[in-house]
Structures are given as C-alpha cells and as structure tokens.
Backbone as CSV, one residue per row, in Angstrom:
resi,resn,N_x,N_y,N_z,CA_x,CA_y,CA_z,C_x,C_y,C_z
1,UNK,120.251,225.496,-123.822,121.448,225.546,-122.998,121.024,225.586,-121.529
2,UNK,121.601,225.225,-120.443,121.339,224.717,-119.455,121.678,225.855,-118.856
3,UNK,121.223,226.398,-117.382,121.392,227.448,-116.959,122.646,227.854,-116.343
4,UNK,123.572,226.893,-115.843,124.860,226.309,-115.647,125.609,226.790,-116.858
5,UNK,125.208,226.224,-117.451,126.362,226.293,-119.040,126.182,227.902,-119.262
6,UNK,125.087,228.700,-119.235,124.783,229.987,-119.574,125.701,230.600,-118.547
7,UNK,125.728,230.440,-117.275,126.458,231.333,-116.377,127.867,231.212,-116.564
8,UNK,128.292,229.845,-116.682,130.023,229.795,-116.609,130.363,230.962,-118.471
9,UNK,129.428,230.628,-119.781,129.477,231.261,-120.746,129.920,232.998,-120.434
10,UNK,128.864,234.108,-119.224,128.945,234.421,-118.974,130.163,235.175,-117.960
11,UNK,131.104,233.705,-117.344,131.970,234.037,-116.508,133.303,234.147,-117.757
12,UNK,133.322,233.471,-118.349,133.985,233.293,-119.073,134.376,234.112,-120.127
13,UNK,133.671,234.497,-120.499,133.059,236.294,-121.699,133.781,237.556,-120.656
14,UNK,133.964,237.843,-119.393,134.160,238.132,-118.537,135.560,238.411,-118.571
15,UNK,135.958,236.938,-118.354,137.338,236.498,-117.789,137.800,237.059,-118.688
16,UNK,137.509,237.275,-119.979,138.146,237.844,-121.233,138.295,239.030,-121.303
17,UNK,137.622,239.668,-120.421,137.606,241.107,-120.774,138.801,242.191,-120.928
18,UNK,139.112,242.940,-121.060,139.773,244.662,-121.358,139.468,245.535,-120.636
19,UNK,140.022,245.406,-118.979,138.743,246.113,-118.083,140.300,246.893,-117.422
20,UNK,139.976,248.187,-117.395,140.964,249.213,-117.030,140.233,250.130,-115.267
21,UNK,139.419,249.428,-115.150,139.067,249.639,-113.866,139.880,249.098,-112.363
22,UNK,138.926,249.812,-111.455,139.717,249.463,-110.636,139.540,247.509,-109.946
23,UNK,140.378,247.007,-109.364,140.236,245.596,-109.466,139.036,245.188,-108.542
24,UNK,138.553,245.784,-107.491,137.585,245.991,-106.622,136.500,245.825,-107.395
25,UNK,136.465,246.919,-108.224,135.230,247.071,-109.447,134.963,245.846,-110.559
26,UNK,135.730,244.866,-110.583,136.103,244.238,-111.704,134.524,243.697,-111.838
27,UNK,133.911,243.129,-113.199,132.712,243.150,-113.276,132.444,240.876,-112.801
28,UNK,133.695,240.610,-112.744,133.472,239.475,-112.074,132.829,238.975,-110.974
29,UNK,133.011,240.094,-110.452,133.202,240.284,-108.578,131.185,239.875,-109.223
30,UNK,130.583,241.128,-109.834,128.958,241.237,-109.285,128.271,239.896,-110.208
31,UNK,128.714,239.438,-111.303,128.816,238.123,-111.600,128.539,237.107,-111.210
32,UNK,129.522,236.978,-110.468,129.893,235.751,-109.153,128.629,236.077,-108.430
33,UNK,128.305,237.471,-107.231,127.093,237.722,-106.579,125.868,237.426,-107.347
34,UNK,125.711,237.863,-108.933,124.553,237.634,-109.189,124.074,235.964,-109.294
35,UNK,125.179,235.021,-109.302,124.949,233.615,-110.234,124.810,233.374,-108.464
36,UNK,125.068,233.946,-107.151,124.747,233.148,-106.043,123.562,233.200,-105.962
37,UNK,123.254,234.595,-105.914,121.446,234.552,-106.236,121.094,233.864,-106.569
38,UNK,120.853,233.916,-108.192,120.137,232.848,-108.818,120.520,231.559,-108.599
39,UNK,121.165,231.267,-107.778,121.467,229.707,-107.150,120.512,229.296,-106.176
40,UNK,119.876,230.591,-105.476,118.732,230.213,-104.476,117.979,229.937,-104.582
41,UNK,117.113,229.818,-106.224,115.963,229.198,-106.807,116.204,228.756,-107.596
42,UNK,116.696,226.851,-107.660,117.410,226.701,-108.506,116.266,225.937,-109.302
43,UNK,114.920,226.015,-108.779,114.046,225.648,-109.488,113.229,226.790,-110.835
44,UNK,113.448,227.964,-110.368,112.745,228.891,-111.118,113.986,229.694,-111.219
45,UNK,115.021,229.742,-111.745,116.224,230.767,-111.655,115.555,232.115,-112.628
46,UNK,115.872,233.143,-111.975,115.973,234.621,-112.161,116.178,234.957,-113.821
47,UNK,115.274,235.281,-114.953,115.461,235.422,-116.099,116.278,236.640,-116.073
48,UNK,115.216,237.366,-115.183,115.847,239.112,-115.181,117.447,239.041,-114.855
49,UNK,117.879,238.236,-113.528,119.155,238.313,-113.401,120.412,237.667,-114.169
50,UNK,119.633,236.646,-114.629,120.452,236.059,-115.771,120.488,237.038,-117.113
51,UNK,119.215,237.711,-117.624,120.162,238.788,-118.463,120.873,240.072,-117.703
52,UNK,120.582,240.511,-116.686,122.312,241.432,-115.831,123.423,240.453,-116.476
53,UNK,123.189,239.546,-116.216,124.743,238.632,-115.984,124.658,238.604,-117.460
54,UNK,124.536,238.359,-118.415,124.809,238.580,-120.529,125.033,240.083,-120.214
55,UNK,124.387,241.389,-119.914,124.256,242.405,-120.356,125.873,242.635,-119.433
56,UNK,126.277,242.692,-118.451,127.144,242.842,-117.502,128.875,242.123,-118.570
57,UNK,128.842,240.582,-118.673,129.950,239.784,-119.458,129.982,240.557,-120.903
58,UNK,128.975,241.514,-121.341,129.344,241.604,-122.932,129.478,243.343,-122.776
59,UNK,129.467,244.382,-121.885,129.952,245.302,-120.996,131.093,246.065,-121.952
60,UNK,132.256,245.032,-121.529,133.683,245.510,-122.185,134.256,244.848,-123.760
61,UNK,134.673,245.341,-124.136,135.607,244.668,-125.158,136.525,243.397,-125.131
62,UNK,136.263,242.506,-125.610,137.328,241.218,-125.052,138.640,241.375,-125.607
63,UNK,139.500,240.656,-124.701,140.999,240.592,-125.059,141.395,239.656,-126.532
64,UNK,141.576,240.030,-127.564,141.815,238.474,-128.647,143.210,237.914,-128.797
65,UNK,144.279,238.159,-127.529,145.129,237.668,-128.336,146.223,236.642,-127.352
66,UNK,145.365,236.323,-126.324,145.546,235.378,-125.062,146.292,234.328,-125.717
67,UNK,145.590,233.436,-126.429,145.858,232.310,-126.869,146.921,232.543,-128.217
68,UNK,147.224,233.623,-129.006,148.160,233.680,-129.956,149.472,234.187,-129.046
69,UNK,149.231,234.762,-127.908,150.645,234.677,-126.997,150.854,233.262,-126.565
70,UNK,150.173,232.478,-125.905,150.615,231.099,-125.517,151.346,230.479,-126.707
71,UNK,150.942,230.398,-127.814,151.641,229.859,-129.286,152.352,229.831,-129.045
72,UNK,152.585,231.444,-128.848,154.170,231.444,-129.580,155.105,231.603,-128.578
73,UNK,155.010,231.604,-127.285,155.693,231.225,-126.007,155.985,229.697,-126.347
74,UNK,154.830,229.028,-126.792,155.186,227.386,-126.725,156.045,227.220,-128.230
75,UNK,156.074,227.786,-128.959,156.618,227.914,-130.512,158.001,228.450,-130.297
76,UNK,158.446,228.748,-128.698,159.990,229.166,-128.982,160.708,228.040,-128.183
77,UNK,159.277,227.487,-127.546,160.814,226.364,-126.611,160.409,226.629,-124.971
78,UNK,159.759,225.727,-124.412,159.585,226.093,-122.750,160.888,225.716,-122.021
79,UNK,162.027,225.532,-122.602,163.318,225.406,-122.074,163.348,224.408,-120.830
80,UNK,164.772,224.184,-120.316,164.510,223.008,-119.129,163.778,222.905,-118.013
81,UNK,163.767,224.424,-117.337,163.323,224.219,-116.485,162.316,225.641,-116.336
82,UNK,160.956,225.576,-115.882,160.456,226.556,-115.140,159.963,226.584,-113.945
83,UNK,160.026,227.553,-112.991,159.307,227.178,-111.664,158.672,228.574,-111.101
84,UNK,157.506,228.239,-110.507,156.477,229.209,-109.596,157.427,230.289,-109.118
85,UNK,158.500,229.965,-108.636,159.468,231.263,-108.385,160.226,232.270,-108.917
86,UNK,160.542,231.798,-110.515,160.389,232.320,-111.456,159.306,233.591,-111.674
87,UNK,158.176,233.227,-111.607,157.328,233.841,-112.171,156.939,234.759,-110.793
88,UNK,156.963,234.408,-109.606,157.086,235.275,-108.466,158.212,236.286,-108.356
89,UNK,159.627,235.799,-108.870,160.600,236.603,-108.985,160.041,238.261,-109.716
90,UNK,159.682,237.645,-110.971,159.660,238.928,-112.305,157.999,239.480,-111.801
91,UNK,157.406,238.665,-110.922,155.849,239.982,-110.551,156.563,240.483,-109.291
92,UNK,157.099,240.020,-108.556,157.732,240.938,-107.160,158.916,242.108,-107.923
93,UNK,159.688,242.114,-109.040,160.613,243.462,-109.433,159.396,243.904,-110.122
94,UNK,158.539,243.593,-110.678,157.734,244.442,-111.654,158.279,244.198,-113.296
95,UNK,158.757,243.209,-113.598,159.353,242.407,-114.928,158.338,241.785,-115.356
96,UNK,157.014,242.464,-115.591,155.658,242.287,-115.729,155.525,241.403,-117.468
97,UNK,156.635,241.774,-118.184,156.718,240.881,-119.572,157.505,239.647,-119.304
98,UNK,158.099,239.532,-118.869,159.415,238.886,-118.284,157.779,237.213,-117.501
99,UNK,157.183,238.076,-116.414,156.323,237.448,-115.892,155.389,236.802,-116.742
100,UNK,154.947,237.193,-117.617,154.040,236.579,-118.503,154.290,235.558,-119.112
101,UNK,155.610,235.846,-120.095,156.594,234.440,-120.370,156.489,233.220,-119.549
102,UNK,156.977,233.216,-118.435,157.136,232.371,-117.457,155.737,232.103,-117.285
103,UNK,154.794,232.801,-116.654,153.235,232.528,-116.742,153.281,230.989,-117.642
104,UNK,153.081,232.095,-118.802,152.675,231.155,-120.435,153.503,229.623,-120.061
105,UNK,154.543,229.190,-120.411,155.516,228.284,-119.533,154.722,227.906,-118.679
106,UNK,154.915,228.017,-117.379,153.801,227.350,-116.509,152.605,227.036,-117.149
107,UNK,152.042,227.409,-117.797,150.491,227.047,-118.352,150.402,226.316,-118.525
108,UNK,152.133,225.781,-120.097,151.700,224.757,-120.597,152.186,223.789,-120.458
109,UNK,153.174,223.581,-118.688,153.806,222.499,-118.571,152.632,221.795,-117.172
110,UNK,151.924,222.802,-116.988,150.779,222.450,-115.565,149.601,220.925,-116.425
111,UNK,149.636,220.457,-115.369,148.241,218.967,-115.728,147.108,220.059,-115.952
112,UNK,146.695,220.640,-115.131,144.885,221.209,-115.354,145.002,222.805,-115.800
113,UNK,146.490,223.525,-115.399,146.311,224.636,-115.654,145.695,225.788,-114.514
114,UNK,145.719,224.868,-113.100,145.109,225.545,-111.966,146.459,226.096,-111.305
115,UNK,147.473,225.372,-111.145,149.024,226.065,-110.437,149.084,227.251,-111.000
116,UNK,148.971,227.874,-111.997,149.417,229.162,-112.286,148.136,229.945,-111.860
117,UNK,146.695,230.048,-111.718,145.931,230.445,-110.808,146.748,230.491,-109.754
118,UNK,146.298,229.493,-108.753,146.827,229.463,-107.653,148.175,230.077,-107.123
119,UNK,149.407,230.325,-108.198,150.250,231.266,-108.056,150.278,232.340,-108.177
120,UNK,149.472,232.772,-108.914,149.109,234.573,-109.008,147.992,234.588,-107.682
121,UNK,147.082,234.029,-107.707,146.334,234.338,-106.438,146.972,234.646,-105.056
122,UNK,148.121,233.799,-104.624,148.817,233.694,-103.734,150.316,234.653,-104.096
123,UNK,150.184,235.492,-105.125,151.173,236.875,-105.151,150.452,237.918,-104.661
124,UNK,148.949,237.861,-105.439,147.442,238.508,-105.348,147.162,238.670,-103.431
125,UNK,147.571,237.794,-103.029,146.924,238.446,-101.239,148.084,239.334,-101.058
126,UNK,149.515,239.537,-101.393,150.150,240.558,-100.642,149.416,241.801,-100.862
127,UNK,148.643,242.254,-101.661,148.095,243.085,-101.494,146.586,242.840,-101.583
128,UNK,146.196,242.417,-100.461,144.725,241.794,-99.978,144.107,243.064,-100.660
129,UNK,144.056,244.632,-99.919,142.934,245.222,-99.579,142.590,245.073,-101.354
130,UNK,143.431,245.599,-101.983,143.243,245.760,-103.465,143.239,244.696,-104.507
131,UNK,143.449,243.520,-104.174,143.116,242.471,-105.053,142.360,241.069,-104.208
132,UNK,142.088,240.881,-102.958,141.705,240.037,-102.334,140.029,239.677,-103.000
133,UNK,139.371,240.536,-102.603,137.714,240.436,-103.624,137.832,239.628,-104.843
134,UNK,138.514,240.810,-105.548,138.553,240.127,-106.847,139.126,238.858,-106.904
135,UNK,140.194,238.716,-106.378,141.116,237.102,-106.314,139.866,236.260,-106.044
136,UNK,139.219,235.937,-105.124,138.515,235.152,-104.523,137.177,234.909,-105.718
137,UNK,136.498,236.147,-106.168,135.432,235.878,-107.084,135.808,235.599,-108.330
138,UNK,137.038,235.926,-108.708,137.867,235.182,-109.924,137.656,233.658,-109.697
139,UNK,138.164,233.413,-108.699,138.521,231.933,-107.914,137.516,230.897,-108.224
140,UNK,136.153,231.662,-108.097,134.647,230.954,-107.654,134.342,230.554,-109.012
141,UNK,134.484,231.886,-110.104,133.793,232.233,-111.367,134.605,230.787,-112.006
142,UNK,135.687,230.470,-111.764,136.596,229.620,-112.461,136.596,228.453,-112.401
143,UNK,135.939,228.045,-110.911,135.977,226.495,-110.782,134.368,226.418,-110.680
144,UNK,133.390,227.278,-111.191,132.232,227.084,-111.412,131.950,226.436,-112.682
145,UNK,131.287,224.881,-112.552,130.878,224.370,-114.218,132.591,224.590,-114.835
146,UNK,133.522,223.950,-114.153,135.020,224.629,-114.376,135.612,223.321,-115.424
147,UNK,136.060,224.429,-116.420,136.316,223.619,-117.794,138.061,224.094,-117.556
148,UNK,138.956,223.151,-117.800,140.154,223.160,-117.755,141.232,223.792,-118.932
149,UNK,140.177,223.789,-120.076,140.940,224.389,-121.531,140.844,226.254,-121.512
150,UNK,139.768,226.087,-120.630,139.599,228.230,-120.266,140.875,228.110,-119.232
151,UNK,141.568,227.813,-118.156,142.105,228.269,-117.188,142.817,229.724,-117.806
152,UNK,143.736,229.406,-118.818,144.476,230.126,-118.995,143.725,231.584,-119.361
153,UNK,142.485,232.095,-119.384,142.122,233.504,-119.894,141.431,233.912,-118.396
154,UNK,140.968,232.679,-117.486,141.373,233.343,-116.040,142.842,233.758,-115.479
155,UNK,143.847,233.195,-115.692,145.147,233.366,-115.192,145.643,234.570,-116.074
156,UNK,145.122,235.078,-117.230,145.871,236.387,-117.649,144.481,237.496,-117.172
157,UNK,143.777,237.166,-116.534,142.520,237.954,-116.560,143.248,238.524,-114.467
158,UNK,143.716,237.561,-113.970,144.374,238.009,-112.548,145.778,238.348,-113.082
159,UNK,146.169,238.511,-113.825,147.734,238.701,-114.300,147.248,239.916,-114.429
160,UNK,146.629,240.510,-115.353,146.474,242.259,-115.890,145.928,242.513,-114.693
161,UNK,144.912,242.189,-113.711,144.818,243.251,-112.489,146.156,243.274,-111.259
162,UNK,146.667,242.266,-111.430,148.136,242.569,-110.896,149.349,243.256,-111.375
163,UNK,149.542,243.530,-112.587,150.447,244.457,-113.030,149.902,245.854,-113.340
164,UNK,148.610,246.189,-112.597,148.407,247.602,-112.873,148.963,248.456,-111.494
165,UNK,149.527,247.645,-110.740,150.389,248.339,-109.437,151.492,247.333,-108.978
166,UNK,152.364,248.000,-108.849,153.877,247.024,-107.762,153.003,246.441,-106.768
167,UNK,153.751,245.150,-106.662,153.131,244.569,-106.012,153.730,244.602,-104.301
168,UNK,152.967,244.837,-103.397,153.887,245.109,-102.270,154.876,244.268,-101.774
169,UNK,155.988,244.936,-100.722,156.959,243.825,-100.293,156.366,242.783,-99.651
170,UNK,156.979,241.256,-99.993,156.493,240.483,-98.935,157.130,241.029,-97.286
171,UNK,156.347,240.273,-96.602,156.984,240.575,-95.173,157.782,239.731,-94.902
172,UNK,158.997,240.121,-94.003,160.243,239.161,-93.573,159.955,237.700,-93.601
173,UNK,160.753,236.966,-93.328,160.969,235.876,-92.584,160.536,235.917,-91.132
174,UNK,159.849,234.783,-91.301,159.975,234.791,-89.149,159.491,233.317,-89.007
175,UNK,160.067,233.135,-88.126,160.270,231.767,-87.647,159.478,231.496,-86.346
176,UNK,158.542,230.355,-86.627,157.096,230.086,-86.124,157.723,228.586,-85.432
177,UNK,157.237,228.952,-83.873,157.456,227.456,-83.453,156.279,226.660,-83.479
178,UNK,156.413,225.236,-83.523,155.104,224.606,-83.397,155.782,223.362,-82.904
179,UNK,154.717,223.261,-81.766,154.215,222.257,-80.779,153.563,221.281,-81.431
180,UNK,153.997,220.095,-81.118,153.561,219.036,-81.529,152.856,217.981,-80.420
C-alpha cells in the first residue's frame, strides 16, 4: 500500500470516530500535523510517524451506523425540495435531529458530496475560536488522496462536533458598499 493510501486510510478511520472530546482536541487536528511532516521527506517518509498516525486513527471506537442512517433517510423519500438553508435553519435553533435529516438529503442529492462539508464548515466559523482548527484540519484530512464515496463520514464527523454546543448568533445584517 502506498504511503498516500495509508494516510488518507488513517484519516478516514478517524473521520469515523466516537470522540466526546473537546473539538480543539479532536485527534484529526494532530493527524493532519503528523501526515505534513511526513510530507517533508517524501523520499524516506517517517515509519515511526506513520505508526502515531495507525496508533492515533484506531485510539477511539468508530461510529457504525453513518451509512444505515443515510438508507433510510433515502428509503423514506428526499421529498421536492431541499436546501443549505434548511439545514442552517435546524443547526442555528439547535433541531440537531431535524438537521441531520436534511444533512442526509443534501448528501444524497449533492454531485461529489462536498456542499454539505462546505455547509457545516461555513455554520462551523460562527464559532471560530471552538471549531475553526478543527474545521480546517477536517477540511485538509478530506480532500487529501480525497475519495468522494467517504464525504459523507467527514460531514457527520463536523456535524457531531457542532451539536455538542448552540451554535452562536450569526451577526446582523450590514450593508457593505463597494466601489467599483
């Protein structure tokens, strides 16, 4: 197996995890740092650090039931219409089941499965200090050696560190002039 294929394996084992920590801590975050390392010798890559990164991804307990929720979200009917605001609606009240639904929906009406990333990430900065890190090394871990049939166990892997707190208010409206 190629050393590539071993790390995304790694990110991925990860992405799965059951991690009740704090999101700062998430074991993605040192992951991501360790696979930059070993990116700096990409002729002799780091054995030692490549097992951190196995010993680190196999850590927690994995989630098994990601993909038997998508089923059966898609087994009732993705109905006419869903949209990103939807699913921003029910994570801004804290309708955190409500959100998942809609999630799932988005998943499986998206081409690559990256819009629903990209929509939790971008719920994920209202509260930078506490999910910004992680958002970003989620981000990296995902489009590294990035296989399109995983998206969805990254997108519930930033879904559970966002429903372990309300998510803060957005800030007003304000109206930005621009010069042309």
């Amino acid at each position: 197996m190629k050393i590539q294929d071993k790390i995304k394996d790694t990110f991925d084992k990860c992405a799965k995890i059951k991690f009740e920590g704090d999101s700062n801590d998430h074991p993605i975050i040192y992951l991501n740092i360790l696979k930059n390392i070993i990116g700096d010798n990409k002729e002799k890559p780091s054995n030692t650090l490549m097992n951190k990164m196995i010993e680190i991804s196999e850590e927690y307990p994995p989630r098994d039931k990601d993909e038997i929720f998508l089923s059966e979200i898609a087994s009732e009917g993705l109905g006419m219409t869903v949209a990103v605001a939807d699913l921003q609606d029910a994570c801004q009240s804290g309708n955190w089941k409500e959100a998942k639904k809609v999630a799932a929906r988005l998943q499986h009406v998206s081409e690559n499965g990256l819009g629903l990333i990209e929509a939790l990430i971008e719920l994920s900065l209202q509260d930078f200090d506490r999910m910004g890190i992680f958002s970003y090394h989620l981000q990296r871990a995902n489009t590294f050696n990035q296989d399109n049939k995983n998206n969805w166990i990254y997108a519930v892997c930033l879904f559970n560190e966002l429903k372990k707190q309300n998510l803060k208010q957005p800030h007003k409206a304000k109206n930005v002039k621009l010069f042309l």
